[in-house]
Every structure is written in structure tokens, then in C-alpha cells.
C-alpha positions in Angstrom: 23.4 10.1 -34.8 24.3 12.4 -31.8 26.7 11.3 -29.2 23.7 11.4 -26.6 22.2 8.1 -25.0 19.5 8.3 -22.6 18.2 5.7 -20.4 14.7 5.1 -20.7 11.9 2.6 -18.8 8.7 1.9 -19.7 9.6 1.9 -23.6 7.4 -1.0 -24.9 3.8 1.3 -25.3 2.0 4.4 -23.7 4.3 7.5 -22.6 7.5 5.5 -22.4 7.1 4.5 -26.0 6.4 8.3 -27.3 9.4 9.4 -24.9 11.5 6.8 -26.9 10.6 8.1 -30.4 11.0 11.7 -29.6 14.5 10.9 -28.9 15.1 8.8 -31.6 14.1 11.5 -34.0 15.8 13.9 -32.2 18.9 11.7 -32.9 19.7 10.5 -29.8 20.5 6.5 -28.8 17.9 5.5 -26.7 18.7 2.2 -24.3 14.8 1.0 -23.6 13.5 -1.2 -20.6 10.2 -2.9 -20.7 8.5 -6.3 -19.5 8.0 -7.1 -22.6 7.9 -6.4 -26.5 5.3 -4.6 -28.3 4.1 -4.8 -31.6 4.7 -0.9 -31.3 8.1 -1.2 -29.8 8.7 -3.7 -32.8 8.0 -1.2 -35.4 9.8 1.3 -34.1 13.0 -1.0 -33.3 12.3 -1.1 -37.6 12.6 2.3 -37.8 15.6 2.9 -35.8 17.8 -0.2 -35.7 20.6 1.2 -35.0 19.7 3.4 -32.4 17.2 1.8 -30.1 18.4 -0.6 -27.9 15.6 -2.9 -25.8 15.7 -5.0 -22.6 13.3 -7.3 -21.2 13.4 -6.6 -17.9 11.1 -6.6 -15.0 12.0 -4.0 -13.0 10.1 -5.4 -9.6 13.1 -7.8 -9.5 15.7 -5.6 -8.2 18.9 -8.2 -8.8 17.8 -7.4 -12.3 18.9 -4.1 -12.4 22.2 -4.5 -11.6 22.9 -7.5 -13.0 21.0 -7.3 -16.3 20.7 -4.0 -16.8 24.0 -2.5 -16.0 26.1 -6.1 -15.5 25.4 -6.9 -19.2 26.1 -5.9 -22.8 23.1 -3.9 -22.1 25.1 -0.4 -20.6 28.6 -1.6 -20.2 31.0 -0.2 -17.9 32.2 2.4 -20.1 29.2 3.3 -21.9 28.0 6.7 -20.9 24.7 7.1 -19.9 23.6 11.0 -20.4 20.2 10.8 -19.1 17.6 8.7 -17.9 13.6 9.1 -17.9 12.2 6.6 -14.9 8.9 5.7 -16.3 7.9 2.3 -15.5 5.1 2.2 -13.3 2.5 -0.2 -12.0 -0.6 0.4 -9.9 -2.2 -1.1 -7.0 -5.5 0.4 -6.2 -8.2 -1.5 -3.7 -10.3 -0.8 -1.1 -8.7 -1.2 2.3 -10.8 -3.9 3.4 -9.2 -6.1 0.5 -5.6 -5.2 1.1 -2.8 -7.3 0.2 0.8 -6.6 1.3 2.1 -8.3 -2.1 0.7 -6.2 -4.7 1.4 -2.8 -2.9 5.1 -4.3 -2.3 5.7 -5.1 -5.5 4.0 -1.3 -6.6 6.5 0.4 -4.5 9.6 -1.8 -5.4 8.4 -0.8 -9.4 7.7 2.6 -8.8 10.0 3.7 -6.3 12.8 1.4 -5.3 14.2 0.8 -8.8 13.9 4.2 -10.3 16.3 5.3 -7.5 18.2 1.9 -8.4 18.5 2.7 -11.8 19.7 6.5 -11.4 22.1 5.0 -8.6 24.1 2.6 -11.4 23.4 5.5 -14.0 25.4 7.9 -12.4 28.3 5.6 -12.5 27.9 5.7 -16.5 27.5 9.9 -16.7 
């Protein structure tokens, strides 16, 4: 196992999840964020115990990140962060004459707010 440990969100299927296991079998200790667990995440938590880490997180809470992601056992204080891959993302698509405030809100505290969030606290870690 390398000394590298990358940050990544989005880890429990698509993307996020092949981003995860090219990583891992690259060597490197990969501390993964997701809403919840897939049966994919699963098996590949049984493939690299050791080095993938996984948080339940929702990321549209933005107390979360802090608190949860960075004020836990999750990254500690000292643990040093060499990277992270912001790839959580939700979408809100409608016509205009059915907007809601809420969903879009949420859309860009998911997709913008905590990425920058997350590389904020991360930096602290590099």
C-alpha cells in the first residue's frame, strides 16, 4: 500500500465508483463519500478492506462536511489528504413553468457549494 490517500465523493456506483477502484489498484487509500451503500461499493469494500474507507454522507447538508467528514474518525486532523476527486452530483432539470426554488437549491449546494467545502477542509489535511 502507497502512502497516497485521495478524497473521493460519489464512490457508492457510476464514475465515482470506477474512480475508487482505479485507485485502489493503483495502491492508493481511497477515503469514499456517498449517500448510501451499494451492493457494488460492498464488494469492493471486500476486495480492499484495508484500504477503502466509506462515509455516509449527504453532501447537500453542508454541517455534514465539516463535522462528519473532517470532525470525525473519518480524515482526522493529522491525516493527510493528497488529493481529492469532487464527484457527487445531483440534477435538477424542468421546464421553467414548473420551477421549484428547492430542488435547484439543493442542486447547487450538491454540486457546487460542497465541492468547494470539501477542497476548503482538504487543504488543511495536504
Amino acid at each position: 500500500m502507497t502512502e497516497k490517500k485521495i478524497l473521493v465523493t460519489g464512490v457508492s456506483r457510476g464514475l465515482g465508483l470506477e474512480i475508487a477502484r482505479l485507485f485502489l489498484q493503483r495502491e492508493v487509500q481511497v477515503f469514499g463519500i456517498c449517500r448510501q451503500v451499494s451492493a457494488p461499493l460492498e464488494t469492493l469494500q471486500g476486495e480492499f478492506p484495508e484500504a477503502l474507507r466509506v462515509l455516509t454522507c449527504d453532501l447537500g447538508d453542508l454541517s455534514s462536511i465539516k463535522e462528519h467528514v473532517f470532525g470525525s474518525e473519518f480524515v482526522s486532523k493529522n491525516e493527510v489528504i493528497d488529493g481529492v476527486v469532487n464527484n457527487a452530483a445531483i440534477a435538477y432539470d424542468d421546464l421553467i413553468t414548473n420551477f421549484a426554488a428547492d430542488p435547484l437549491e439543493t442542486m447547487i449546494r450538491v454540486n457546487l457549494t460542497a465541492p468547494m467545502l470539501l477542497c476548503r477542509e482538504a487543504i488543511r489535511n495536504m
